[in-house]
C-alpha positions, 0 to 999 in steps of 0.5 A: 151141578151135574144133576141140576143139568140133567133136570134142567135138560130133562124139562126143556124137552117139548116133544116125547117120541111115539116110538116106544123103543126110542122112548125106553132108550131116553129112559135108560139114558137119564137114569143112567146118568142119573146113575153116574152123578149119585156114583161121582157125589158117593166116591167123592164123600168116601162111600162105595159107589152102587151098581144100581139106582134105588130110590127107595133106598136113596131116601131113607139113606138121606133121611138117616143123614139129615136125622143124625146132622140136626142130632149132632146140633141139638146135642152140641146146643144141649151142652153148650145150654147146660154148660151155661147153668154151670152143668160140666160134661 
């Protein structure tokens, strides 16, 4: 996984740069591959890919995702429980 990459890369790093130029451009550098790996996993699910990275929304998009997969279980478990009292849908 690319983004496991990234993260791994990110926190074998030992020394930081005392050059704030230098610093910014590392920055710029891990946000944009950031980028990149969130605009590969988009394309590769169907979705639009994104010009700029907002966590903020990222999240609350992750968060919609994970509400509406575990409302598809409960749902399928309520009719597969109900079908079990003779209940038909």
């Amino acid at each position: 996984n690319n983004r496991i990459g990234l993260i791994t890369k990110l926190n074998s790093n030992t020394s930081i740069s005392l050059n704030l130029t230098a610093r910014e451009s590392k920055k710029k550098q891990y946000e944009q591959s950031e980028l990149d790996i969130e605009n590969d996993y988009l394309r590769s699910t169907g979705k639009e890919p994104i010009e700029k990275f907002d966590q903020e929304v990222m999240k609350i998009n992750d968060f919609k995702e994970i509400l509406m997969n575990q409302t598809h279980v409960v749902m399928a478990d309520f009719i597969d429980l109900s079908n079990q009292f003779g209940f038909t849908w």
